[in-house]
C-alpha positions in Angstrom: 0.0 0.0 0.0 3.1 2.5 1.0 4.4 2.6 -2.7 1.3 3.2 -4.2 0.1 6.0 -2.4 3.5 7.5 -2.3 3.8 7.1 -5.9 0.1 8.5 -6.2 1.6 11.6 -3.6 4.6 12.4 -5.8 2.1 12.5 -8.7 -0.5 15.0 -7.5 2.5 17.4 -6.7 3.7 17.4 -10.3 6.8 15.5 -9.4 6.6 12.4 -11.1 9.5 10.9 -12.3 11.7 13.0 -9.2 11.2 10.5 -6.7 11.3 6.6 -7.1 9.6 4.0 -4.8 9.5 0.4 -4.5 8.2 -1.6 -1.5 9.8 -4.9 0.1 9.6 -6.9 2.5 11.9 -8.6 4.9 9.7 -12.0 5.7 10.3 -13.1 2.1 7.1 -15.7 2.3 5.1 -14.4 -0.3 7.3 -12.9 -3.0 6.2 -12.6 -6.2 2.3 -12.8 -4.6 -0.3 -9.9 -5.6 -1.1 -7.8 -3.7 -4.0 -8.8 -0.5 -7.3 -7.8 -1.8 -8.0 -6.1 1.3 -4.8 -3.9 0.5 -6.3 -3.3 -2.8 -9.9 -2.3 -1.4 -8.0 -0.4 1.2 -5.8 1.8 -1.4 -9.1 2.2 -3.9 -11.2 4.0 -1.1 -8.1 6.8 -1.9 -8.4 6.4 -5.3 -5.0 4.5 -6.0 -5.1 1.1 -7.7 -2.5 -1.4 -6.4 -3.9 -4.3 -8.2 -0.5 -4.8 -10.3 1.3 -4.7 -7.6 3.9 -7.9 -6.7 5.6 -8.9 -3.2 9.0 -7.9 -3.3 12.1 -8.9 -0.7 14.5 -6.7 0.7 17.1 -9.2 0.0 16.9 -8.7 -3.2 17.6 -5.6 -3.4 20.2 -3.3 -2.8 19.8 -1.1 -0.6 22.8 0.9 0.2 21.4 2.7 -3.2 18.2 4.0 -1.8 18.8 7.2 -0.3 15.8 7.0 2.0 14.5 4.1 3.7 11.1 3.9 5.5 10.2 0.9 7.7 6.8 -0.2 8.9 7.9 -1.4 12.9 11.1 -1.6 14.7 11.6 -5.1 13.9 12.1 -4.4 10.0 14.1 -1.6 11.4 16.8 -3.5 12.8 16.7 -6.0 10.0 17.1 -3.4 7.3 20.0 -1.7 9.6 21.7 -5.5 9.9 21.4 -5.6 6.2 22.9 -2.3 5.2 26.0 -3.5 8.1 25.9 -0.6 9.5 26.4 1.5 6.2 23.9 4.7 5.9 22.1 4.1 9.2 21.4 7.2 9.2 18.8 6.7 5.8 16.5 4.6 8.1 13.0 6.1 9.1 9.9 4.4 10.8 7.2 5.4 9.0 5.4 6.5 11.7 7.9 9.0 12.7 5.5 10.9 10.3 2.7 10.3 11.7 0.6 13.4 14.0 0.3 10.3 16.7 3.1 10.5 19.1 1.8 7.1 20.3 2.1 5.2 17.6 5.8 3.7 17.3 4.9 0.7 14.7 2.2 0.7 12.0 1.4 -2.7 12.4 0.9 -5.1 9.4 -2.9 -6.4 8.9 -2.0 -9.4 7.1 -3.7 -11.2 10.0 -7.0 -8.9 10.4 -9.9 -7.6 9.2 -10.9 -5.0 6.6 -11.3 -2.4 8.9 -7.7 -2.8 10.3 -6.5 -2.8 6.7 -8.1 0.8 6.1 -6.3 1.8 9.0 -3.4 1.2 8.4 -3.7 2.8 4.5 -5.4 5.6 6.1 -1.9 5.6 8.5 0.4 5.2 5.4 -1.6 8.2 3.4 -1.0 10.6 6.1 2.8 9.2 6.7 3.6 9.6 2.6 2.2 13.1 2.3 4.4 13.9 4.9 7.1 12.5 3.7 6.7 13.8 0.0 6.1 17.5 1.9 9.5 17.2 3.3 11.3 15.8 0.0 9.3 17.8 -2.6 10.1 21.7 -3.0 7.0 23.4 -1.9 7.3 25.3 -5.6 5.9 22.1 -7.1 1.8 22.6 -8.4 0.0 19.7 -6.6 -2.0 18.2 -9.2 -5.7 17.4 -8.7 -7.3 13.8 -9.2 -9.4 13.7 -12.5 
């Protein structure tokens, strides 16, 4: 869901092509999968369509060329940091260090619940991206509407 609407957030500020995204995980069970239907439903109540999109693992990728990393909980957190060895620590975000909810440490995954936590959690990710595209995207940058 995070790559979508942040690709869909880069978009509607005119940036496209700027910023790059993909999303990965680091429990590597269903790689190559579709996406959940609930994550599909969830993302389509925002108007972005995820249906295309495919599991991805972090070990296959490399990720000492990202120059931003955002993590979902403090366990991929110190995954992705025992990945990169300890090289560009300092690239690593929780998500929900973007989030208005001082509370809220991890956004938890929904893999194992309902429809209603799934829309949470994209309603969590929406408000984390735009946040995150606010600070990376010059505030000079149009925001395009949705047709």
């Amino acid at each position: 869901m995070a790559e979508g609407l942040f690709r869909d957030a880069v978009s509607r500020r005119g940036a496209d092509g700027a910023l790059a995204a993909e999303s990965a995980g680091t429990v590597c069970l269903q790689e190559g999968e579709p996406a959940d239907s609930r994550a599909v439903m969830a993302a389509d109540a925002f108007g972005v369509d995820i249906s295309g999109h495919r599991a991805r693992c972090t070990r296959d990728l490399e990720l000492e060329r990202y120059s931003r990393i955002f993590v979902m909980d403090r366990e991929n957190y110190r995954d992705i940091l025992s990945d990169l060895s300890g090289y560009g620590s300092e690239r690593v975000s929780l998500i929900a260090e973007y989030l208005q909810y001082p509370d809220i440490v991890d956004v938890e995954d929904p893999y194992y619940g309902l429809q209603d936590d799934f829309q949470r959690v994209c309603e969590l990710l929406r408000e984390a991206v735009e946040n995150i595209c606010d600070e990376l995207i010059p505030s000079g940058v149009p925001e395009k509407k949705p047709e």
